[in-house]
N, C-alpha and C positions, 0 to 999 in steps of 0.2 A: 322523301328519300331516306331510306336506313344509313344508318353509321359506316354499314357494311359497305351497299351502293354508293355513298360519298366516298369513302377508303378508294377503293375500286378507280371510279371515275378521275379522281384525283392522282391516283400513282399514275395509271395509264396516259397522263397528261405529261409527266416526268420524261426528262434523258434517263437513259440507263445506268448513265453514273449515278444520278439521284437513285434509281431506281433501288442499284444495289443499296445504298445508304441505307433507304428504307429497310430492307431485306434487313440486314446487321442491327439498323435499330430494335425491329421485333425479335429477331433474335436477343439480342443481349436482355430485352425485358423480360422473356418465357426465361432463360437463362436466371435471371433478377429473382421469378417468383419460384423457380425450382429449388433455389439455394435456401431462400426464405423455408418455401413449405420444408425442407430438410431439416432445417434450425429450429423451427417448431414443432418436429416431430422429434428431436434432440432433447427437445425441454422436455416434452411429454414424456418421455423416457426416463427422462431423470428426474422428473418430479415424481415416479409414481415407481420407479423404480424396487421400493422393498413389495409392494403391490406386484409386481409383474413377476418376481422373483417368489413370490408363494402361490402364483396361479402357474409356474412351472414345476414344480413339485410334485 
């Protein structure tokens, strides 16, 4: 069985209240790595910054 098919099997075992819980938990993680990959595209920015600024020129 996939990670996916245990996921699946497993929530649909839940109450709804749980359910939602779950729902908010993946949320807030996709939330978690959006902010991340942000913050890492931040650094890249600023690290290469005089770089980025003479390939606009």
């Amino acid at each position: 069985m996939s990670l996916a098919e245990k996921l699946i099997k497993d929530f649909e075992e839940l109450p709804e209240t749980q359910k939602k819980e779950v729902i908010d938990f993946v949320e807030f993680l996709k939330l978690k790595n959006q902010k991340r990959l942000e913050s890492m595209m931040d650094e890249v920015i600023l690290d290469n910054q005089e770089a980025l600024e003479e390939l606009a020129k």
